[in-house]
C-alpha positions in Angstrom: 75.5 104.3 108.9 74.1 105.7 105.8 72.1 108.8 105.1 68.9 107.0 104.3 69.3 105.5 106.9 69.5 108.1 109.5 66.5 109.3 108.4 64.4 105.8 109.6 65.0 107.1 113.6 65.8 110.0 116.1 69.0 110.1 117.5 69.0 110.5 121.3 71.8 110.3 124.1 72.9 112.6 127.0 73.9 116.0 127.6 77.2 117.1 129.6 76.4 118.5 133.0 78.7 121.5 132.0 77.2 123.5 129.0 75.1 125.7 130.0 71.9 126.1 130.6 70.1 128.6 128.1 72.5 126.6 125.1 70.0 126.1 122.2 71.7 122.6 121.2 71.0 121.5 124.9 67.5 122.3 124.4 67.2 120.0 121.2 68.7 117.6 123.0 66.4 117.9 125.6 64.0 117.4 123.3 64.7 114.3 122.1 66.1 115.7 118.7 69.9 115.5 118.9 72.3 113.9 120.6 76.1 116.0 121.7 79.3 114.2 121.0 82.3 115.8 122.4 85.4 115.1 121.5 89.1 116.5 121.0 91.2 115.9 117.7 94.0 113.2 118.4 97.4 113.8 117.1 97.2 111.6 114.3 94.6 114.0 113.0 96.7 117.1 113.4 96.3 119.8 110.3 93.4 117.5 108.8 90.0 119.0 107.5 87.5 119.4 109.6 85.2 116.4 107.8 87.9 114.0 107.9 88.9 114.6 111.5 85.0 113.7 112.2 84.9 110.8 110.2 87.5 109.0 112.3 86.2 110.1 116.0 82.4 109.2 114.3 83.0 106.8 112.2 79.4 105.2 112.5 78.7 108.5 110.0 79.0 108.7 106.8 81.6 111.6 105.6 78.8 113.0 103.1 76.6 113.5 106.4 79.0 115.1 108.5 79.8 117.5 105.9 75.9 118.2 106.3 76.5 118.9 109.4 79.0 120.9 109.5 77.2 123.4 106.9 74.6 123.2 108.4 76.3 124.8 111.8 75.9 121.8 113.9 79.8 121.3 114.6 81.7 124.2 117.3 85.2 124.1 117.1 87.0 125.3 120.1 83.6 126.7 121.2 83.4 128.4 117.9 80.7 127.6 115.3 82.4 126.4 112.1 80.2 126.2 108.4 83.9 125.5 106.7 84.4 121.6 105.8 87.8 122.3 105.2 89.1 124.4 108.0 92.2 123.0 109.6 92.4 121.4 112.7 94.9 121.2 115.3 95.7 118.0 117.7 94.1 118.6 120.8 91.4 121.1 119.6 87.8 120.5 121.3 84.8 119.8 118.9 80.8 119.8 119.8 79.2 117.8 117.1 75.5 118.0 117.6 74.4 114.8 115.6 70.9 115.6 114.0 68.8 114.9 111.1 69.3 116.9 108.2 67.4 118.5 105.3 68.8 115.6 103.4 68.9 112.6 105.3 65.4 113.8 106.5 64.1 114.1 102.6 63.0 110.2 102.2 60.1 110.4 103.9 56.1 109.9 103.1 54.2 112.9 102.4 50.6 112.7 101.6 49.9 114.1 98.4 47.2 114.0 96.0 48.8 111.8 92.4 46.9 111.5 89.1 47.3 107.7 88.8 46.6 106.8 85.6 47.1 102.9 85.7 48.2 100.7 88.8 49.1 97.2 89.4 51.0 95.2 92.2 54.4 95.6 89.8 53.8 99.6 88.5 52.2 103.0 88.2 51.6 105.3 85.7 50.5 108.4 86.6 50.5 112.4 85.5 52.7 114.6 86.8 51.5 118.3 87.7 54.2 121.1 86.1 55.3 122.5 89.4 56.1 119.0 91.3 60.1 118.1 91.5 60.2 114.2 90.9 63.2 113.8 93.7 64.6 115.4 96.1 67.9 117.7 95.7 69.2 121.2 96.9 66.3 123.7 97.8 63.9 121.2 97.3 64.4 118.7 100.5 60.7 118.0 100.8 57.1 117.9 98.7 58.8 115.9 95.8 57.0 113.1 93.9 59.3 110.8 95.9 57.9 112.2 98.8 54.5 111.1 97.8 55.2 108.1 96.5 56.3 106.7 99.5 53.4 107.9 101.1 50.8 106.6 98.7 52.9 103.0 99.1 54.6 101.5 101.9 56.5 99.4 99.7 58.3 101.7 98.0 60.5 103.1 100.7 62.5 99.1 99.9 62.5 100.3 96.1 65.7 102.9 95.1 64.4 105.8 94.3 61.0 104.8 95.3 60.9 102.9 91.9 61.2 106.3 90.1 62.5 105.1 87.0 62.8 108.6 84.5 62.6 111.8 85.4 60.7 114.9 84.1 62.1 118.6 85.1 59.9 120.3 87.7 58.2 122.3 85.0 57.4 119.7 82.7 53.7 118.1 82.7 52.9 114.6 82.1 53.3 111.0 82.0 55.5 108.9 83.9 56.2 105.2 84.7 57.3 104.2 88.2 57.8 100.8 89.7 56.5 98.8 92.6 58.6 96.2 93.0 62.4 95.7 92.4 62.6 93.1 89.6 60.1 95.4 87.7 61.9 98.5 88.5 65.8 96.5 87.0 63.3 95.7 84.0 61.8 99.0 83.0 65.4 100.6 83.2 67.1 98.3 81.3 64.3 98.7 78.8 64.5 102.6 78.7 67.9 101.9 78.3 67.2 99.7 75.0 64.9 102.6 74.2 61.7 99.9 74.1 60.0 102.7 76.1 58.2 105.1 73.9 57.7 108.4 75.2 56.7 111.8 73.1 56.0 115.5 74.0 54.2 118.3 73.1 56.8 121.4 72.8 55.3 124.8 71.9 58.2 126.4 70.4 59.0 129.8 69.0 58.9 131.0 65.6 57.7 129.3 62.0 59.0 125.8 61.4 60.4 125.9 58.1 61.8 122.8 55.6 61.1 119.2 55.8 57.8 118.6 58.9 59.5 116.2 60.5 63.5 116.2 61.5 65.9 113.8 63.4 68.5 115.7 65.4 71.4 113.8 66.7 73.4 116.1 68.6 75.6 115.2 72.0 74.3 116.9 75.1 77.0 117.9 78.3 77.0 120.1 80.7 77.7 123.7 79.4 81.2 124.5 79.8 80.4 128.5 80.0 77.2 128.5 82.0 77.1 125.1 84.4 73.4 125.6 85.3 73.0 124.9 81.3 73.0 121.5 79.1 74.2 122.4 75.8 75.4 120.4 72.4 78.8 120.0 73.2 82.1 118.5 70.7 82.9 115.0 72.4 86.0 115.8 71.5 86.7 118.2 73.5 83.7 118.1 76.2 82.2 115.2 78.4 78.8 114.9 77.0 76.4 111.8 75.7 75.2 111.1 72.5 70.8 112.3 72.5 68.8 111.9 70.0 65.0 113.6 69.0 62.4 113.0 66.2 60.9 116.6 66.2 57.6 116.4 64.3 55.7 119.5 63.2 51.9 119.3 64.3 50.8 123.1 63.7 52.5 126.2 62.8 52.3 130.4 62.9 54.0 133.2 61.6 55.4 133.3 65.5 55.2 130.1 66.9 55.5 126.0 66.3 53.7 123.3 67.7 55.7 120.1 67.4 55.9 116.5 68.7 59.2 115.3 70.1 60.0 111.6 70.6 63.0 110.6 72.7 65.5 108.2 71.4 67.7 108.8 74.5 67.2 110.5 77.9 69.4 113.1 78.6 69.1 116.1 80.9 67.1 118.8 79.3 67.3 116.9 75.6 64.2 118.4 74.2 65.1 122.0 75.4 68.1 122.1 74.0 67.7 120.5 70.8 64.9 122.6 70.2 66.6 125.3 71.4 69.3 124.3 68.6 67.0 124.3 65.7 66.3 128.4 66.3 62.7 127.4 68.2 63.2 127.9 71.9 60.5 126.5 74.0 57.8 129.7 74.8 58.6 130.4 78.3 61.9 128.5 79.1 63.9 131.6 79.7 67.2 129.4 80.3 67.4 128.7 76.7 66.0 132.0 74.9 62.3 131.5 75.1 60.1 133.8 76.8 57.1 133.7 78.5 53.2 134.2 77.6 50.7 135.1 79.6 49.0 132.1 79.6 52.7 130.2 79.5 54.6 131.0 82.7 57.2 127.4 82.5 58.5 126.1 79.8 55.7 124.8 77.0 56.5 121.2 77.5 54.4 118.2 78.2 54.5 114.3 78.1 52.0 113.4 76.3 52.6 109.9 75.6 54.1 106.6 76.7 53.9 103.1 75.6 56.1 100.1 77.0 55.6 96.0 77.0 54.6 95.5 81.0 57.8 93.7 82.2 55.5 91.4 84.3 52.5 90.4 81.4 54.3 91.0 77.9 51.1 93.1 77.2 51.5 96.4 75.1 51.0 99.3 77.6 50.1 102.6 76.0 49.0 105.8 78.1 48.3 109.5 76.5 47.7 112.5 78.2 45.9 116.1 76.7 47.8 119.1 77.4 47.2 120.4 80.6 45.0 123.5 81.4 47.8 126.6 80.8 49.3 124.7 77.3 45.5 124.6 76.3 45.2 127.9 76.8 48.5 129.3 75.1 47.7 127.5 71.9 43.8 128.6 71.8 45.3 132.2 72.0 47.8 131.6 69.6 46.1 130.2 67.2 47.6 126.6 67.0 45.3 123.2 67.1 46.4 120.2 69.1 45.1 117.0 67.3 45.8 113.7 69.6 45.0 111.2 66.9 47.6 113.4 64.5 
């Protein structure tokens, strides 16, 4: 059984007669919650983890969601609460697994939100997405997620990957976004993004003057940074697992102190913009992880999607969508001076 599918139902069963009483897991089970395997670790599973010993005695499980488990304190070994997926086990050893929903087999589910649906047909959805709002679930963010929504909004989606999220945009980042309805429109629109056919531009308010030629193509590879990991950074393929990423930057306005520039993606990578920007000597104003800093009217990084256009994978008409900066972008560049032109 796998995660997502865990999450579709409530696991149930019985309780031993002899735990007692007052034992919180009995009173989730009780409840309808949980249900208590118990179990002892069979010789052929003598000085294994922890995770693999449940895997064989639970095998109905996946490995990735007993390891949930057992972080998440829901596994006693020899009476003894255990949070280490590696600790060693011994044959004969008795284990309590409490089988339960967790955080993130629990995260695929509807939640009623309010979206800014732009455009909506039985095969897709574009719609603007709030700076604030993570598109998917992940680590500390289980719940309240675009996907969350989407399902909600559409009872279709939950048969969809994903829920026919098809790009992403970081939790700070405003604006447009495609997302399918169906499954032939979803392997359409990422094979197209893919083929780069999907045109989709940004606003980025950067720091300091631009200076040279307005516009500039930067083609630099983007990895994972191998001295901080929570950073992307250009990277030598040579020496570093990275991608090849690509960015028109186009100057639209410009101060002493700050840039106002247009950004169209040639490829997709994690963070592409805020690092090539970042590259260039012009930081985004208020994205601290790559040397910007904040304003008061700019509290997350000045970035916004202001633009998409695609050939709809069902009609073979053009598709274009633009969006004005939201309310806080507005306000930076009216205090700073710089004009935002949409026709520009």
């Amino acid at each position: 059984m796998t995660d997502s599918e865990l999450s579709k139902f409530i696991i149930s069963g019985s309780l031993d007669a002899n735990l007692p009483a007052a034992d919180p897991l009995e009173e989730a089970e009780e409840a309808g919650e949980v249900e208590l395997r118990q179990a002892r670790v069979p010789v052929e599973s003598h000085g294994s983890r922890l995770d693999k010993a449940l895997a064989g005695l639970v095998p109905e499980f996946s490995r990735s969601y007993l390891q949930q488990l057992i972080e998440a304190g829901a596994v006693r070994l020899k009476g003894a609460q255990t949070v280490k997926v590696s600790a060693k086990v011994k044959a004969g050893d008795e284990l309590l697994i409490e089988l339960r929903p967790t955080p993130q087999s629990q995260a695929f589910k509807p939640e009623a939100m309010a979206l800014d649906i732009l455009y909506e047909d039985s095969h897709l959805m574009v719609l603007n997405k709030p700076a604030g709002l993570v598109v998917h679930p992940a680590p500390g963010n289980w719940s309240g997620t675009l996907l969350n929504g989407l399902l909600a909004h559409d009872a279709q989606a939950s048969f969809l990957p994903r829920a026919g999220i098809v790009h992403r945009l970081d939790k700070d980042t405003s604006g447009l976004m495609v997302v399918a309805r169906q499954r032939q429109t979803m392997d359409q629109l990422v094979s197209m993004i893919a083929a780069r056919t999907v045109s989709r531009e940004y606003l980025a308010l950067g720091h300091g003057a631009w200076e040279g030629a307005k516009s500039r193509q930067v083609d630099a590879p983007i990895g994972r940074d191998p001295r901080n990991r929570l950073r992307m950074a250009v990277v030598d393929l040579e020496k570093n697992s990275g991608k090849t990423a690509s960015t028109v930057i186009t100057l639209l306005d410009n101060s002493p102190r700050h840039c106002l520039v247009r950004c169209k993606l040639h490829t997709g990578r994690t963070h592409q913009i805020r690092v090539h920007m970042a590259v260039l000597g012009h930081p985004l104003v208020a994205d601290e992880l790559y040397g910007g800093t904040a304003h008061a009217n700019m509290q997350r990084q000045a970035l916004h999607a202001c633009r998409l256009a695609f050939i709809h994978p069902a009609t073979g008409l053009p598709m274009e969508f633009t969006s004005a900066p939201p309310a806080d972008l507005q306000a930076c560049l009216g205090v700073l001076g710089l004009r935002y032109n949409p026709t520009s």
